[in-house]
N, C-alpha and C positions, 0 to 999 in steps of 0.2 A: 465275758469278753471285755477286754481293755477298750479302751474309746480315745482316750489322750491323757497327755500327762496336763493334770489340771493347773496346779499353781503352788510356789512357794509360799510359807507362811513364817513371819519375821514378826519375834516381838520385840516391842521398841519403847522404851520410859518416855518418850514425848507422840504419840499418836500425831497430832497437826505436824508438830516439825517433819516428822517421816513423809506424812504426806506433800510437805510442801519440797522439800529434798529429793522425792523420787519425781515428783511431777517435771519439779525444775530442771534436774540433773538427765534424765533417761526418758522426759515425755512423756510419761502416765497419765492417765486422767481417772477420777474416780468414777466408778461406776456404781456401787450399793456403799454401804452402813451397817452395821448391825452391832449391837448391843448385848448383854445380860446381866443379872446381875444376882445370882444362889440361886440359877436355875436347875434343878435338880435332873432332867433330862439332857440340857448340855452337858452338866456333869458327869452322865454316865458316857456319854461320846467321847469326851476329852480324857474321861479318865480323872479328875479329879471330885475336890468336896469344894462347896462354898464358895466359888467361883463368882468371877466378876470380872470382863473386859468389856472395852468398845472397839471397832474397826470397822476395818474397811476394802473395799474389794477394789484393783487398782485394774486397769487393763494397759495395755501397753502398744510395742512393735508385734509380735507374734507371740503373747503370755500373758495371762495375769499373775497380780502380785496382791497378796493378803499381809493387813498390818494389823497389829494386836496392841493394845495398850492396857495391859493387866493393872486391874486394883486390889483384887484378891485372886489365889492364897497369895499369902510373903512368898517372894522370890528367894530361892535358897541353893541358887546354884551360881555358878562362877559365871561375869559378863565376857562375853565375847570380847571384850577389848582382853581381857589377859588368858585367851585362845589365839596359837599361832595359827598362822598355815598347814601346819601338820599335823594336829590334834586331829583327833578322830570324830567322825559325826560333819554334818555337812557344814563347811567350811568358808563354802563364797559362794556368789554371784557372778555371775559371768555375762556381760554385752561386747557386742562388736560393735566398732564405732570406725569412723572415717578416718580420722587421725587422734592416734594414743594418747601421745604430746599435748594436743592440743582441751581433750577431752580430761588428760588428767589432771592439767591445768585447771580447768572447770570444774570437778572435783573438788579440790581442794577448796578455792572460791565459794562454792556453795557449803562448805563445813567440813566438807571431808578431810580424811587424816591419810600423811605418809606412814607407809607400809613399804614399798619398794619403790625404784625409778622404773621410768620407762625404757626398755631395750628391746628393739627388735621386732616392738608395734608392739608391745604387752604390757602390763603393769598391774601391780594389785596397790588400792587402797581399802580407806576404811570409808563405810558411809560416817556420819556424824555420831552413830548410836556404837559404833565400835566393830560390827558387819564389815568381814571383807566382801571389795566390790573390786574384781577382773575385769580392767577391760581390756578389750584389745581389736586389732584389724582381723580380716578375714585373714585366719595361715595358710590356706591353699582350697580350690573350689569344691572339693570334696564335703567341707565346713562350711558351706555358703548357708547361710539359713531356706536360700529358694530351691534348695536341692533336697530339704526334708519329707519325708513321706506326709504323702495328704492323708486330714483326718475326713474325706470324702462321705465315709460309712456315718458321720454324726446329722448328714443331713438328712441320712433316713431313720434315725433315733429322736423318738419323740416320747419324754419324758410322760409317766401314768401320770393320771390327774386322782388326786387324792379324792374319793367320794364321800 
């Protein structure tokens, strides 16, 4: 059985800057840490060899946010920053915020990059590492985040304790 959708996971060439950007910009506050460094068990998880990152577990409004700051393998794939909005694979980030205007302004100010203006309560930028970041007003009460389904059923899930 599904339980919730847990958290995105964004890797980032500067770990602290990310943290201090998300915290500043959207409220995060850190919650764990964790590390590795050719752990041969993460590696089978993740999928790769030789591995090595640090991060961090972010909590927020209603979601956590996972940051990655890889030192091994070499990176060998194109940054985000020369990924449109249309390229396939997940794309952005999305907050609602009080006023766009105001909020994109703040954006920017804390590092971020233009990407588009604001129209119509909406706007895409960039975080500072090249991540689009969506924000926008509620579009109509349908989208209200307090009208999401509860994840009620987690309160009676209680994770085994490893013996």
């Amino acid at each position: 059985m599904i339980l919730a959708f847990a958290h995105p996971g964004i890797v980032v060439p500067d770990l602290e800057g990310a943290c201090e950007f998300y915290t500043a910009m959207f409220g995060f506050r850190e919650i764990s840490r964790e590390g590795w460094a050719d752990n041969q068990v993460v590696d089978r998880i993740i999928g790769s060899s030789g591995s090595a990152s640090r991060g961090v577990m972010l909590s927020g409004h209603n979601c956590f946010l996972e940051l990655f700051e890889y030192s091994a393998p070499a990176q060998s794939g194109e940054s985000p920053v020369d990924s449109g909005p249309h390229e396939q694979g997940i794309r952005h980030l999305a907050f609602y915020v009080d006023d766009c205007e105001r909020e994109y302004r703040r954006l920017l100010e804390l590092g971020g990059q233009v990407l588009g203006e604001p129209v119509n309560g909406v706007v895409y930028g960039r975080d500072p590492f090249g991540n689009i970041i969506e924000l926008c007003e509620i579009p109509e009460e349908r989208e209200n985040p307090t009208e999401l389904p509860g994840v009620s059923s987690l309160g009676n899930y209680r994770r085994e304790e490893s013996a």
